[in-house]
SEPAVEX-494874 format. One record per residue: residue in three letters; x negated, y, z of N, C-alpha, C in turn. Coordinates in steps of 0.1 Angstrom, whole numbers, padded with zeros to 4 digits, always signed. Example, Ala and Ser with C-alpha at 12.3 -4.5 7.8 and 13.67 -1.06 7.14 Angstrom:
! residues 2
ALA-0132-0057+0078-0123-0045+0078-0132-0033+0078
SER-0128-0022+0071-0137-0011+0071-0129+0000+0079
! end
This chain:
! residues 391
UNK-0113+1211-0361-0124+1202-0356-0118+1189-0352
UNK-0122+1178-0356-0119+1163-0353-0130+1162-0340
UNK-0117+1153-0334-0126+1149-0320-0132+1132-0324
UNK-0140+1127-0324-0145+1110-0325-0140+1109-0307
UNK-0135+1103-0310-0129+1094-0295-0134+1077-0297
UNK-0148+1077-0303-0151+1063-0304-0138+1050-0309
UNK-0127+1054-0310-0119+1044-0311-0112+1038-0326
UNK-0123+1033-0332-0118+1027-0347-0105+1020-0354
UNK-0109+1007-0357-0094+0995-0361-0091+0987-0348
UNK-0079+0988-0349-0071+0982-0336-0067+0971-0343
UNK-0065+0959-0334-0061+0953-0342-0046+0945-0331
UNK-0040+0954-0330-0028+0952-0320-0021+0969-0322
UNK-0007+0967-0322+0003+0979-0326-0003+0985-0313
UNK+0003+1000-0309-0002+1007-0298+0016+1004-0291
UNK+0008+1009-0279+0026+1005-0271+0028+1025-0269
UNK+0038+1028-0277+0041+1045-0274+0049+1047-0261
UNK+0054+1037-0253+0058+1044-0241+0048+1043-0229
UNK+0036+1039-0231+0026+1036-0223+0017+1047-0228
UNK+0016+1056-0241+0009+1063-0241+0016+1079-0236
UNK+0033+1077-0237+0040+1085-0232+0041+1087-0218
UNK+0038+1080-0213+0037+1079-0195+0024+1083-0189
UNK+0018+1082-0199-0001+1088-0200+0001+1103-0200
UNK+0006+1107-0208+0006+1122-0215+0016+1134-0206
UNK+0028+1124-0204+0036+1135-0193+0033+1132-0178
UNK+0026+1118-0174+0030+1123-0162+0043+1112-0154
UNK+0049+1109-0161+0058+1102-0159+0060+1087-0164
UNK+0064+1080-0155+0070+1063-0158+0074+1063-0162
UNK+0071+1055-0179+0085+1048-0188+0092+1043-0181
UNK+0103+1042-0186+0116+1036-0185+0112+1021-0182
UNK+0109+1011-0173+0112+0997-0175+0118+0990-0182
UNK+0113+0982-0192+0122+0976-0205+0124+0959-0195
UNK+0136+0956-0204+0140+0942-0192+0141+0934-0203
UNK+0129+0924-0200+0131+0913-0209+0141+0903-0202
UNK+0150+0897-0207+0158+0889-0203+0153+0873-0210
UNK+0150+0864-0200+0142+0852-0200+0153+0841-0207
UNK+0154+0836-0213+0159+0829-0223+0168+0820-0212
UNK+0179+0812-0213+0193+0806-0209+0187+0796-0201
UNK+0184+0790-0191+0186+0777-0192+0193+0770-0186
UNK+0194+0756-0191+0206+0746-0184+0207+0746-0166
UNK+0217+0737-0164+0218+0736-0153+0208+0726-0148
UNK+0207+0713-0157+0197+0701-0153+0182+0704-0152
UNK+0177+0720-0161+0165+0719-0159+0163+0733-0148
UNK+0174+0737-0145+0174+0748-0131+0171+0740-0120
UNK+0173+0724-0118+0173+0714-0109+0155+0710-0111
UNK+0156+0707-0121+0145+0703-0123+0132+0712-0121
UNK+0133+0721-0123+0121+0734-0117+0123+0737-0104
UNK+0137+0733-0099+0132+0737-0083+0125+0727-0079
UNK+0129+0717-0080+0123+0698-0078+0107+0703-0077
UNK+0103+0709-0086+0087+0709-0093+0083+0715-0079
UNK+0090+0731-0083+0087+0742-0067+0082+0731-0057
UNK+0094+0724-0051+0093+0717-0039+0083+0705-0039
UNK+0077+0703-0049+0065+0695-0046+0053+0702-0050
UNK+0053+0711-0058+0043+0724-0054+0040+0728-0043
UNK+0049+0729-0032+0044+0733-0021+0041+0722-0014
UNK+0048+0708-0012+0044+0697-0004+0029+0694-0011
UNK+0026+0692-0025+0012+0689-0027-0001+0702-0017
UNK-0010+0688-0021-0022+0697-0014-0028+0703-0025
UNK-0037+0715-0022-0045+0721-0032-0056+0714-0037
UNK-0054+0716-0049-0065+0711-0058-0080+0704-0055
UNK-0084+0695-0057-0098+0698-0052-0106+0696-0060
UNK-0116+0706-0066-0122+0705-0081-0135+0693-0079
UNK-0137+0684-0067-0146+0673-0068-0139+0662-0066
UNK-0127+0663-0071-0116+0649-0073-0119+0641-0084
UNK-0120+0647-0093-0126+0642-0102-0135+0634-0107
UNK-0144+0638-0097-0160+0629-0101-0161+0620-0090
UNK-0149+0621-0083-0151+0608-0071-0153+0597-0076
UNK-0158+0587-0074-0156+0570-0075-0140+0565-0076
UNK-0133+0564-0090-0123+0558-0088-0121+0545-0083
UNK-0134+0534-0081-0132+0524-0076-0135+0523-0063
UNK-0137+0537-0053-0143+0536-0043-0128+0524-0033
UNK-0133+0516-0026-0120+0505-0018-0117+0513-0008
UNK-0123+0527-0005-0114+0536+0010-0103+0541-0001
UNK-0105+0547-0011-0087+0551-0016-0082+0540-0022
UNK-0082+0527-0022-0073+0515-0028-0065+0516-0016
UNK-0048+0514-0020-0039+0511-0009-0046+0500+0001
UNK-0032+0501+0013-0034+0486+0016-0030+0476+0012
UNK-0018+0482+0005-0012+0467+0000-0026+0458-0013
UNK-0031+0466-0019-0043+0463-0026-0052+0456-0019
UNK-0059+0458-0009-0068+0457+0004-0064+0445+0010
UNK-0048+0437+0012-0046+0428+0015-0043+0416+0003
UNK-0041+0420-0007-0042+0412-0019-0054+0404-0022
UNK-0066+0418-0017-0080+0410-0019-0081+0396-0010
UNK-0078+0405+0002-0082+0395+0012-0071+0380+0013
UNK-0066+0384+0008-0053+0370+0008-0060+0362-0008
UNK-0071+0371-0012-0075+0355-0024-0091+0358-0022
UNK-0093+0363-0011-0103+0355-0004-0104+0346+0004
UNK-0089+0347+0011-0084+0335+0022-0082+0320+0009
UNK-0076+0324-0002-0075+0312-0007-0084+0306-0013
UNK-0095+0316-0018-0106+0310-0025-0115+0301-0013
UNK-0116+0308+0003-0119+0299+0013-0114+0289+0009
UNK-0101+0284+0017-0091+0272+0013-0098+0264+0006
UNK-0101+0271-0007-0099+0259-0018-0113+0254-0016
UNK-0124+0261-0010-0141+0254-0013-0136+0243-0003
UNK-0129+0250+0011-0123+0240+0022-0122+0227+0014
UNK-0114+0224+0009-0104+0214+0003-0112+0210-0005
UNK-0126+0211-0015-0133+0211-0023-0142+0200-0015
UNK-0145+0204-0003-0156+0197+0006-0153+0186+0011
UNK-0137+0186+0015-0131+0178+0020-0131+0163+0012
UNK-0130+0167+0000-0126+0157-0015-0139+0148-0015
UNK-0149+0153-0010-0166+0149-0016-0164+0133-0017
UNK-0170+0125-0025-0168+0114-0024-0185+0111-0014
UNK-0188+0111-0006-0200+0105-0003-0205+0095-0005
UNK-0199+0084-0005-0201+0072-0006-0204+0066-0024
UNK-0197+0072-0035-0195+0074-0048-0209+0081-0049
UNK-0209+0097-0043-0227+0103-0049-0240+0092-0040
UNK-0234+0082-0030-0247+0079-0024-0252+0067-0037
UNK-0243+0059-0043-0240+0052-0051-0247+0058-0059
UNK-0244+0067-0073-0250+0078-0078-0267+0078-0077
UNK-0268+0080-0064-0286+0089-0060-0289+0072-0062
UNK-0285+0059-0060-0291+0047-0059-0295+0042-0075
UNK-0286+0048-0082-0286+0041-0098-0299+0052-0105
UNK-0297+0063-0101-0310+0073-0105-0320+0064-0096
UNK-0324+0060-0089-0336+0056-0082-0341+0066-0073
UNK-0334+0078-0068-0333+0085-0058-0336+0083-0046
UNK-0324+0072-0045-0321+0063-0029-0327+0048-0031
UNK-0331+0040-0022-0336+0032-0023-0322+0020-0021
UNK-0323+0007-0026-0309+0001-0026-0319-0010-0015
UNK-0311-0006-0006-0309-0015+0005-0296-0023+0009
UNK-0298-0036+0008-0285-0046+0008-0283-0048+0026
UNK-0269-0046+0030-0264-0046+0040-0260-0032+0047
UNK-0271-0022+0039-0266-0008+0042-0255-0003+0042
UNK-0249+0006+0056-0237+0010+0054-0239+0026+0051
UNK-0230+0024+0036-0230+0043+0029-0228+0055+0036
UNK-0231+0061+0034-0222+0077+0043-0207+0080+0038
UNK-0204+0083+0049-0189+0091+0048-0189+0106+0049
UNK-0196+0107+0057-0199+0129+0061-0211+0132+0056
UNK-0213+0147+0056-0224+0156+0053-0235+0149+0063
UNK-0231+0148+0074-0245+0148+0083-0251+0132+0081
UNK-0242+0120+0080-0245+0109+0075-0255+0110+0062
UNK-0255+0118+0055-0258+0121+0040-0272+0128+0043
UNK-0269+0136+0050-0287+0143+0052-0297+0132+0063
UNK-0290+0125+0070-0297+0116+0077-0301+0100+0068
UNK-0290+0101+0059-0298+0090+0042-0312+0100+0040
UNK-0315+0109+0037-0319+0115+0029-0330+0117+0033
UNK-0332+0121+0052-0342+0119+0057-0349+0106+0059
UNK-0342+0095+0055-0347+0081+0061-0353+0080+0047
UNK-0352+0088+0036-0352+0076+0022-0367+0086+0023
UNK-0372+0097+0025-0380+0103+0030-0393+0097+0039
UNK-0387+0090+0045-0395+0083+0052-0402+0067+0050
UNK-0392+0064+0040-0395+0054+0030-0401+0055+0023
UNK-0401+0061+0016-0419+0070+0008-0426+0074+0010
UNK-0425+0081+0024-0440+0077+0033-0443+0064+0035
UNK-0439+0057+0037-0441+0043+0046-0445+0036+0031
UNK-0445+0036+0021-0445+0033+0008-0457+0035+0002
UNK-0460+0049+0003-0469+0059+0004-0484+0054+0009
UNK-0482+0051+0020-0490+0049+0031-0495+0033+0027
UNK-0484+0028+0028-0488+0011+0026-0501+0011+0012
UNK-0491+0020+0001-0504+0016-0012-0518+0022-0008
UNK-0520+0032+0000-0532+0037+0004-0537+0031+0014
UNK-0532+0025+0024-0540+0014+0030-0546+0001+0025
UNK-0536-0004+0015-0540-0018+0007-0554-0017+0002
UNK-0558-0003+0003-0570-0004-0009-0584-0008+0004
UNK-0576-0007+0019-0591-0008+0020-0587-0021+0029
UNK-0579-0030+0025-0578-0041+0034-0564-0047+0040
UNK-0561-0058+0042-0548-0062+0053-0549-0056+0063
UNK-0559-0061+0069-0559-0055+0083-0561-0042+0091
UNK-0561-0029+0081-0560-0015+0083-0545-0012+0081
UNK-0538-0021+0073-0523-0022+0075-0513-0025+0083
UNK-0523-0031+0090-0518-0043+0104-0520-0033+0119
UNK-0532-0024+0118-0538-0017+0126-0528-0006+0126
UNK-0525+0001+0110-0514+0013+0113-0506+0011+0121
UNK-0497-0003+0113-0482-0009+0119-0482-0008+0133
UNK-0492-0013+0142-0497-0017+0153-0491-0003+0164
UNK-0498+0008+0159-0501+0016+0170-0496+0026+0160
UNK-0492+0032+0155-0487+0043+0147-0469+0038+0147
UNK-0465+0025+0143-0455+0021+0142-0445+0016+0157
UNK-0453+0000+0158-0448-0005+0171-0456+0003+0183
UNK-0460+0013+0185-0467+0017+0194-0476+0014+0205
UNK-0482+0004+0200-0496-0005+0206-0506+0006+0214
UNK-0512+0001+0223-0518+0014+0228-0533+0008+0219
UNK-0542+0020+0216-0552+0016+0208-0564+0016+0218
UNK-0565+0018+0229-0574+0009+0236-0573-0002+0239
UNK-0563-0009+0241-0564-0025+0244-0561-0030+0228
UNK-0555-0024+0215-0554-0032+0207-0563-0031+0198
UNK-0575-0021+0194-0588-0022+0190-0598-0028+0195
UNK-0603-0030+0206-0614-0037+0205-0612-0056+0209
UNK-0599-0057+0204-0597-0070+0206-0595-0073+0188
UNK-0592-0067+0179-0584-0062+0163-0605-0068+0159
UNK-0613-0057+0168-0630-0059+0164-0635-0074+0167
UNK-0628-0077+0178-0638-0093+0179-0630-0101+0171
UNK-0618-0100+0165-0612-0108+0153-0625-0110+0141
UNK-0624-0096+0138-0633-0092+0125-0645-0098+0129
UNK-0657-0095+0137-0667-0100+0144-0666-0114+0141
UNK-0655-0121+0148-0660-0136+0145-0655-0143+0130
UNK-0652-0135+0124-0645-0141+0110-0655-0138+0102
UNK-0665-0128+0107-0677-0125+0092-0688-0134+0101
UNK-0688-0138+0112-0701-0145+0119-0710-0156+0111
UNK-0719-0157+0111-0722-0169+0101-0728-0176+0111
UNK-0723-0191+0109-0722-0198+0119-0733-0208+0116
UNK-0743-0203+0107-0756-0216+0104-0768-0209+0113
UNK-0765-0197+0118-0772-0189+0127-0771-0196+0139
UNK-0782-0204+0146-0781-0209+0160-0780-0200+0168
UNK-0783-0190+0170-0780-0177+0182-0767-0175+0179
UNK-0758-0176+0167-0745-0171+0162-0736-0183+0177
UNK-0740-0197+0174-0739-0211+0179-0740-0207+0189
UNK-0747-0208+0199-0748-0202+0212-0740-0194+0218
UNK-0739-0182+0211-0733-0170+0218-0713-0174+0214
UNK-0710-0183+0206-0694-0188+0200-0689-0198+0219
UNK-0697-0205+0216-0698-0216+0226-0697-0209+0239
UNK-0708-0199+0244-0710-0195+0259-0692-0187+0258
UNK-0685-0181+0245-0677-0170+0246-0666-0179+0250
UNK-0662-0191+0245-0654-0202+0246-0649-0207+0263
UNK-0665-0208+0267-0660-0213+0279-0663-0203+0292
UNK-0665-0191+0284-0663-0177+0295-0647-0176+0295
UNK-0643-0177+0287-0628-0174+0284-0621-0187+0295
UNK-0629-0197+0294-0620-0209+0302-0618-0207+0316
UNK-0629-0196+0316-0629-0191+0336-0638-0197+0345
UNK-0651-0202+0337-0664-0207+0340-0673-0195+0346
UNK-0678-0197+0354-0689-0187+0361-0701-0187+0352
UNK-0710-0176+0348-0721-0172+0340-0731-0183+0342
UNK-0733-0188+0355-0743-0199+0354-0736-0214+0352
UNK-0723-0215+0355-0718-0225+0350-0725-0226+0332
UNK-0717-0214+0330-0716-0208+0312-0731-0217+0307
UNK-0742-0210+0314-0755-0216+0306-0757-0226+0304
UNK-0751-0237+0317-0757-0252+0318-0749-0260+0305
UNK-0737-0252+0305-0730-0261+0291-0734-0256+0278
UNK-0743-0244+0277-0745-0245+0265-0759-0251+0264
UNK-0762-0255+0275-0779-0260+0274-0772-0273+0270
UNK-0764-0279+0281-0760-0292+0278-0756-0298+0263
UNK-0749-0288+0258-0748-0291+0244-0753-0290+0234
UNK-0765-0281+0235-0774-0281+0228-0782-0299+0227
UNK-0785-0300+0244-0791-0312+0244-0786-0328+0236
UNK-0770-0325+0237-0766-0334+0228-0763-0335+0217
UNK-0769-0324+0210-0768-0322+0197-0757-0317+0188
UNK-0743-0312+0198-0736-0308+0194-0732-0294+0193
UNK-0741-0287+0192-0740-0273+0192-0732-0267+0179
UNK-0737-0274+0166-0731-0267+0154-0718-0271+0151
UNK-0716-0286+0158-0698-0290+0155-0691-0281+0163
UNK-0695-0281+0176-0690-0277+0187-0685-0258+0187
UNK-0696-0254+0184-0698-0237+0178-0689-0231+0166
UNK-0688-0246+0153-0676-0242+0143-0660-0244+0148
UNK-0657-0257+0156-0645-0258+0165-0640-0244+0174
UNK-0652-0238+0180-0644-0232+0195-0643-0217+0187
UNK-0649-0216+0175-0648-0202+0168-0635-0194+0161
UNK-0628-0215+0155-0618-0207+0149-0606-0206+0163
UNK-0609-0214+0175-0601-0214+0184-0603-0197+0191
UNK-0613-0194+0191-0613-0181+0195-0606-0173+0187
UNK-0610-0171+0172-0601-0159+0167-0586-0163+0163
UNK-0578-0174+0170-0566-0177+0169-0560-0169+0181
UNK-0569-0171+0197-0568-0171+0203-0566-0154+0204
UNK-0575-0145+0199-0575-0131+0197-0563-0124+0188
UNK-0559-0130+0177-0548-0132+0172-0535-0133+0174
UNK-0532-0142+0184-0524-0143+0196-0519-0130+0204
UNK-0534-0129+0211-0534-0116+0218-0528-0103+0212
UNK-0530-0103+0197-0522-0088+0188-0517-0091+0191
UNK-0502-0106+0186-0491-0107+0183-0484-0098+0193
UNK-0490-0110+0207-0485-0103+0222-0483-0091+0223
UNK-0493-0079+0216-0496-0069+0219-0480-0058+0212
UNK-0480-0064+0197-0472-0058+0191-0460-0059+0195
UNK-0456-0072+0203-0445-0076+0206-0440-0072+0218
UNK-0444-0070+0226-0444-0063+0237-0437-0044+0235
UNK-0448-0042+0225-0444-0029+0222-0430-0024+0212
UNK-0431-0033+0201-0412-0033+0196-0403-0034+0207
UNK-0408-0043+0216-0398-0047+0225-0400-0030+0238
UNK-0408-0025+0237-0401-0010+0247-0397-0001+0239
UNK-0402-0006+0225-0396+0005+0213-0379+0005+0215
UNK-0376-0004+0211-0363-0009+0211-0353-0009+0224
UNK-0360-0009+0234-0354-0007+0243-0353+0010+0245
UNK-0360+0017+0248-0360+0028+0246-0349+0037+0233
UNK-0351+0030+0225-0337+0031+0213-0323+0029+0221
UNK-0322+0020+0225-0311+0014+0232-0305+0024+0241
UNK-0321+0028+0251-0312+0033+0263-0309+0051+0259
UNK-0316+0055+0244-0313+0066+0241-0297+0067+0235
UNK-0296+0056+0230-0282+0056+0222-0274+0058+0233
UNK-0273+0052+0240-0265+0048+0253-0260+0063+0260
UNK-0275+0068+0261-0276+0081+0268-0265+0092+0258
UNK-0271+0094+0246-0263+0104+0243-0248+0101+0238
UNK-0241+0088+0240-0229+0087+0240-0222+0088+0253
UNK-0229+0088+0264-0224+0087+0275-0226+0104+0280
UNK-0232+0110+0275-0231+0123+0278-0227+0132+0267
UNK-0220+0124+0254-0213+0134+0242-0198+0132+0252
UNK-0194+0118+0259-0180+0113+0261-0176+0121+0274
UNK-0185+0124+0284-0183+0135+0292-0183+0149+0291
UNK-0191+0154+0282-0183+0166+0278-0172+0166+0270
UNK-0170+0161+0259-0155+0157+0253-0139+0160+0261
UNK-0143+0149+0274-0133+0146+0283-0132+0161+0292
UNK-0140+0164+0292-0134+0179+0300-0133+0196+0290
UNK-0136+0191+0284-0135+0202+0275-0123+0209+0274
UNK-0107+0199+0273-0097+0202+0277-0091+0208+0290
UNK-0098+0205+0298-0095+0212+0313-0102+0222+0313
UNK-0107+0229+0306-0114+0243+0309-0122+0246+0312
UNK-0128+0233+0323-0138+0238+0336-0144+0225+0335
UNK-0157+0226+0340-0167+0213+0348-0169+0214+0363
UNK-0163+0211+0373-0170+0209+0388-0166+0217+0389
UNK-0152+0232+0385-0150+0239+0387-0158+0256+0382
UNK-0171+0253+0375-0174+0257+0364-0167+0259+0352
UNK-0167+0272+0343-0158+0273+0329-0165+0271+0321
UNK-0158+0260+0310-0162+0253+0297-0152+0251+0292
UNK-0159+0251+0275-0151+0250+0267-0159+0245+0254
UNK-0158+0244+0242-0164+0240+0234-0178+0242+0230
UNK-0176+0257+0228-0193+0259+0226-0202+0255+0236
UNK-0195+0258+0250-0208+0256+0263-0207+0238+0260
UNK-0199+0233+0256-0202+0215+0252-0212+0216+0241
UNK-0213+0223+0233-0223+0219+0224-0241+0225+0231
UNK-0237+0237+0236-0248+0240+0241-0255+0235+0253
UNK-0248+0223+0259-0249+0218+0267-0259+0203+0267
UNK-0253+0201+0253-0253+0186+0248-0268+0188+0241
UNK-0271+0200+0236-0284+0204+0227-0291+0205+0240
UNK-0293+0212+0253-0302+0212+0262-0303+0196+0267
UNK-0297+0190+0266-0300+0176+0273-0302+0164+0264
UNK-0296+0167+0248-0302+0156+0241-0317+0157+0235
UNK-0314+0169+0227-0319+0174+0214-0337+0173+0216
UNK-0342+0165+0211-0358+0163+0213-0364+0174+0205
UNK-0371+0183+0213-0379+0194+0204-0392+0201+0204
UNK-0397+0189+0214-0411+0190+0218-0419+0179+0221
UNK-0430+0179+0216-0435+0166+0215-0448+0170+0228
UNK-0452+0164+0238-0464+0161+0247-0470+0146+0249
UNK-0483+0144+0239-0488+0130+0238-0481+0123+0227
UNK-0475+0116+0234-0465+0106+0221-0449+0104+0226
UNK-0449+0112+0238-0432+0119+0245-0430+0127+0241
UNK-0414+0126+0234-0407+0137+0232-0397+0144+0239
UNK-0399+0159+0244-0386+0159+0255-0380+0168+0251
UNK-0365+0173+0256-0354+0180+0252-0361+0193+0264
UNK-0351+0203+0257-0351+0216+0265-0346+0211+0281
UNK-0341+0208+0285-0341+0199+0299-0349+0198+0302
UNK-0360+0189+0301-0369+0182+0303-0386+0194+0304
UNK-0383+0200+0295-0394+0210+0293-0390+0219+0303
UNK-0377+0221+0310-0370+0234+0321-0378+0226+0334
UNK-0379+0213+0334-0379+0201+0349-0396+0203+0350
UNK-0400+0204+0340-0418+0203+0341-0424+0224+0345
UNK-0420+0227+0334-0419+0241+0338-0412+0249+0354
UNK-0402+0244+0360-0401+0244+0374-0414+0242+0382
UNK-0424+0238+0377-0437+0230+0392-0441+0244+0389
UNK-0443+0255+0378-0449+0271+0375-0441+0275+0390
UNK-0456+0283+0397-0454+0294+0409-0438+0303+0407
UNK-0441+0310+0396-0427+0321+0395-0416+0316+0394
UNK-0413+0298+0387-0401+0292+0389-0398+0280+0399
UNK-0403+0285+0412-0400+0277+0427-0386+0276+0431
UNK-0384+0290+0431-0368+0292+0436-0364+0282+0431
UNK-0365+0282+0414-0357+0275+0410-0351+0261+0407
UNK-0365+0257+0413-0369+0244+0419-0360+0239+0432
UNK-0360+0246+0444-0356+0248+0455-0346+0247+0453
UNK-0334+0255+0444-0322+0258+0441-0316+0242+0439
UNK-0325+0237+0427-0320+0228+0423-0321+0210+0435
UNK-0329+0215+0441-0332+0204+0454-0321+0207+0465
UNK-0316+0218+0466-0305+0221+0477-0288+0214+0471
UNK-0289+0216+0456-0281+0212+0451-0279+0198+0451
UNK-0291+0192+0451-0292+0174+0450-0288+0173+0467
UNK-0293+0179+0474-0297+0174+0488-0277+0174+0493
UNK-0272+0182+0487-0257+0189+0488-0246+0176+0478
UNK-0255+0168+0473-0247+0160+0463-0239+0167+0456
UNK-0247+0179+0447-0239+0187+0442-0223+0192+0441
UNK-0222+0193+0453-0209+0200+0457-0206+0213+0460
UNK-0198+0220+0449-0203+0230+0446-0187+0237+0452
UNK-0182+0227+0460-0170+0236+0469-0176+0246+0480
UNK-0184+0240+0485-0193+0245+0498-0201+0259+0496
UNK-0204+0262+0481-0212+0274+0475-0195+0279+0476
UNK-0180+0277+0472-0173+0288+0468-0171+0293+0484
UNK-0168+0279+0491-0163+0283+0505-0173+0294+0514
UNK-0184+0292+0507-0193+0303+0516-0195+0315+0507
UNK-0192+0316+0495-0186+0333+0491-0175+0333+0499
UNK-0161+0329+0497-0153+0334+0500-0151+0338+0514
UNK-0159+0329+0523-0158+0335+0537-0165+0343+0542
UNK-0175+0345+0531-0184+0361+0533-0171+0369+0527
UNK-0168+0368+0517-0161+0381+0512-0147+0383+0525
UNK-0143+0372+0528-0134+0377+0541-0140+0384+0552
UNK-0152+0380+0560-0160+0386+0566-0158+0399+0566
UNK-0162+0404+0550-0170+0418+0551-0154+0424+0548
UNK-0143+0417+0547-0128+0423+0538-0122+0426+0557
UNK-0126+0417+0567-0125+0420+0580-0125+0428+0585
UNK-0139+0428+0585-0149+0447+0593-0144+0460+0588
UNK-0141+0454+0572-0139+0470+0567-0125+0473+0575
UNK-0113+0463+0574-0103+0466+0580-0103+0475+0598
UNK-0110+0464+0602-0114+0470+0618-0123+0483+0617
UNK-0126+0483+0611-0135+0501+0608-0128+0513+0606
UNK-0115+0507+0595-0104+0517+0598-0094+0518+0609
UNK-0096+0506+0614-0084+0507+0627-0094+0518+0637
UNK-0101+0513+0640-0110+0522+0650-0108+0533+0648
UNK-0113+0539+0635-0113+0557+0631-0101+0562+0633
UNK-0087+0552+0634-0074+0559+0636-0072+0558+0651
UNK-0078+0552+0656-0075+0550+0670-0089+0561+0677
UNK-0097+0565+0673-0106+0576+0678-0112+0568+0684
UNK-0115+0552+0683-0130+0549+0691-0139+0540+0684
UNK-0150+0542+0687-0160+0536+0682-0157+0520+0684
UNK-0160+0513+0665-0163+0501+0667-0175+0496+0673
UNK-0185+0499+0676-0195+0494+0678-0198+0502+0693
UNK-0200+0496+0702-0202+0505+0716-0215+0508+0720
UNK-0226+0504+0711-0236+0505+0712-0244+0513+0708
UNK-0234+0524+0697-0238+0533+0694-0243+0544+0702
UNK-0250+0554+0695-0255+0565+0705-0242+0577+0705
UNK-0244+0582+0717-0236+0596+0719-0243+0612+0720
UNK-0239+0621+0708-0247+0627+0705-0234+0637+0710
UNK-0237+0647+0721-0233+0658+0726-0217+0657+0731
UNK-0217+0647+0738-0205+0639+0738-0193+0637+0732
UNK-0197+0639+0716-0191+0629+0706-0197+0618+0701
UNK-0193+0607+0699-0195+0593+0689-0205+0595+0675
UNK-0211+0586+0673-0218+0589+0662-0210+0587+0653
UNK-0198+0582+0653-0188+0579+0639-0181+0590+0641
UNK-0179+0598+0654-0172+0615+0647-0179+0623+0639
UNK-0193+0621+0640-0203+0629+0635-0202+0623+0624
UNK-0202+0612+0617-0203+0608+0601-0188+0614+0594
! end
């Protein structure tokens, strides 16, 4: 009888001392394969491997899919390479800015018709000279602007802008004097009431009283001079009103201008005072240094609010804002300081002689507790110990 033991074509020899260790019972024999020769250089060489086999770290099967360009595994020496041609690429825009020809591109913006060519103008040298062209040539095209849209409806709406928009004429006194111009220039003077009322206006102006006023225009009527007389004092009147603009405009360039003056004045005289101490570190014993100069110089120059047709700096808005209920103190503060001729020794000398004061008492407070008696003798005695044994 055949046994089927399921087991068909092999396709590997059978090992007979593995089936003989099966069947008795017993361990084959150990066969010794002997591992092939090797040199001495690569006996060196495999231990080498060993010993960084064990110094390496284990594997990490999401090493792989890391970001090879992530910059946390770039060296440093990499990391500082960047940054050393980042420092130079700085540098070089540095040096790039430096080169600007200003004066060559303001030239430039004039040949395009950009900039407007003004003879006597002096060019820019800096950035901020250059945006302060740019703003004026801006304002030149308004003013440009403006002029062609006024022309359409006349000279004297051009005259009227200039007036009080420009030289800063106040427009109550300089309108209804601008109207009796107009008034007597369209008057028609073959009108006898027109006659009358030229004449009485003539010698109201001369500083004649109302009934004086009448008898000379009666009188002149009587002698028949009313129409010579009425075309004479008419054009003397609107010369005379005329005048009165000039006055009016002139006057006003002239506080324009001065006001220019004493602003110039102002903010060199307060750029050259912070400058000068900027180097000492301190103001009045106060600490400064550059930035509190610039921050300094922005609260007291820098115009950034306009009220009416005044413009005032953050200073100025702090000085009006003071009169508000919640900012009294601060008011007060600042009046002790004037009244003190801001001397601001007398504010350290009276910290510091509080802080000695209270550096005093503490000392005497300890002498006392080592010596077992009360600083203060006025304290109460509670079961005839001190209230300081009791604390």
């Amino acid at each position: 009888m055949e046994l089927d033991l399921g087991i068909s074509n092999t396709t590997f020899a059978p090992d007979f001392d593995a089936g003989e260790e099966f069947l008795s019972g017993k361990p084959a024999p150990e066969k010794k394969v002997e591992p092939p020769k090797k040199s001495e250089k690569e006996v060196k060489v495999e231990v080498k491997d060993k010993e960084k086999e064990v110094e390496e770290e284990p594997l990490d099967p999401w090493k792989e899919f890391e970001d090879k360009d992530d910059p946390k595994d770039k060296p440093k020496e990499e990391e500082e390479e960047v940054d050393d041609s980042k420092e130079k690429e700085k540098e070089t825009k540095e040096e790039e800015v430096k080169e600007v020809d200003y004066e060559g591109f303001s030239d430039d913006l004039v040949k395009l018709g950009i900039f407007t060519n003004m003879e006597g103008e002096q060019k820019p040298k800096t950035p901020e000279e250059l945006a302060a062209r740019f703003q004026k040539e801006k304002q030149l095209g308004a003013t440009q602007w403006l002029q062609a849209y006024l022309g359409r409806f006349g000279e004297d709406r051009q005259e009227l802008f200039q007036a009080i928009y420009v030289d800063g004429v106040d427009p109550s006194e300089y309108i209804p004097v601008l109207n009796r111009v107009q008034d007597f220039e369209n008057l028609d003077m073959a009108d006898e009431a027109n006659q009358e009322r030229v004449v009485a206006e003539f010698y109201t102006r001369q500083g004649f009283e109302p009934t004086e006023v009448s008898k000379k225009v009666q009188k002149t009527k009587d002698y028949g001079d009313l129409k010579e007389d009425s075309e004479s004092f008419v054009s003397k009147l609107i010369e005379g009103d005329k005048q009165v603009l000039a006055d009016q405009e002139k006057a006003a360039q002239d506080i324009q201008k001065r006001k220019q003056a004493e602003d110039q004045h102002y903010r060199v005289a307060v750029n050259k005072l912070l400058v000068e101490n900027i180097n000492n570190k301190e103001f009045k014993g106060l600490p400064f240094d550059g930035d509190k100069a610039k921050k300094v110089f922005d609260f007291l120059y820098n115009k950034k609010y306009k009220v009416g047709g005044d413009e005032l700096t953050e200073f100025d808005r702090f000085v009006i804002e003071s009169k508000k209920p919640e900012n009294l103190e601060k008011r007060v503060i600042i009046a002790l300081l004037q009244l003190n001729n801001f001397d601001f020794s007398k504010i350290v000398k009276t910290a510091m002689s509080k802080e000695a004061s209270d550096l005093f008492a503490s000392i005497k407070k300890e002498k006392d507790k080592k010596e077992g008696q009360p600083s203060d003798k006025t304290k109460p005695q509670l079961s005839g110990k001190s209230a300081w044994d009791i604390l």
